[in-house]
C-alpha positions, 0 to 999 in steps of 0.5 A: 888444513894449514895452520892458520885455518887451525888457529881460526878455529881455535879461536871460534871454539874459545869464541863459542865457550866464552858465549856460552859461559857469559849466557849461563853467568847472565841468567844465573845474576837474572835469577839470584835474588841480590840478598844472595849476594850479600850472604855471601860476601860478594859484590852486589848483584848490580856490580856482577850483572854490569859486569857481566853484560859488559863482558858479553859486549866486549868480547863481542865487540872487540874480540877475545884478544883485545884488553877489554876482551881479556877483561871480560874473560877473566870477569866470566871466569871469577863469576863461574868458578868464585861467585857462583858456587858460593851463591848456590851454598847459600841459597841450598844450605837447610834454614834452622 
């Protein structure tokens, strides 16, 4: 195996991720109803559902390494880590 058979497979390992974290990101915007959003003093559920089929695209499209790629990474990565985690507080926390 040389290396750039091991940077390829590199890349179709990140490739496969991303996907992954897009489609979990995607259905999560689909099913969050957008008051949630709001609650949680995020942008709009119309701004991250735009966002992330935008980054499902152009990381399809133009790859991981392109600029809009990278974009696209960096919105999936906010929305996971940042977004959804304070979405899921709101809507579990006990309503007095």
């Amino acid at each position: 195996m040389n290396l750039l058979n091991i940077g390829s497979s590199i890349t179709g390992i990140l490739s496969l991720l991303l996907l992954v974290g897009n489609i979990i990101a995607l259905v999560h915007v689909i099913k969050t109803r957008p008051d949630a959003f709001v609650a949680a003093s995020k942008q709009s559920k119309k701004f991250w559902l735009w966002l992330i089929i935008g980054s499902l695209v152009a990381t399809q499209i133009f790859g991981l390494f392109s600029m809009l790629g990278i974009v696209g990474i960096i919105a999936v990565i906010v929305y996971l880590v940042d977004v959804k985690p304070a979405i899921n507080e709101i809507l579990r926390r006990p309503r007095y």
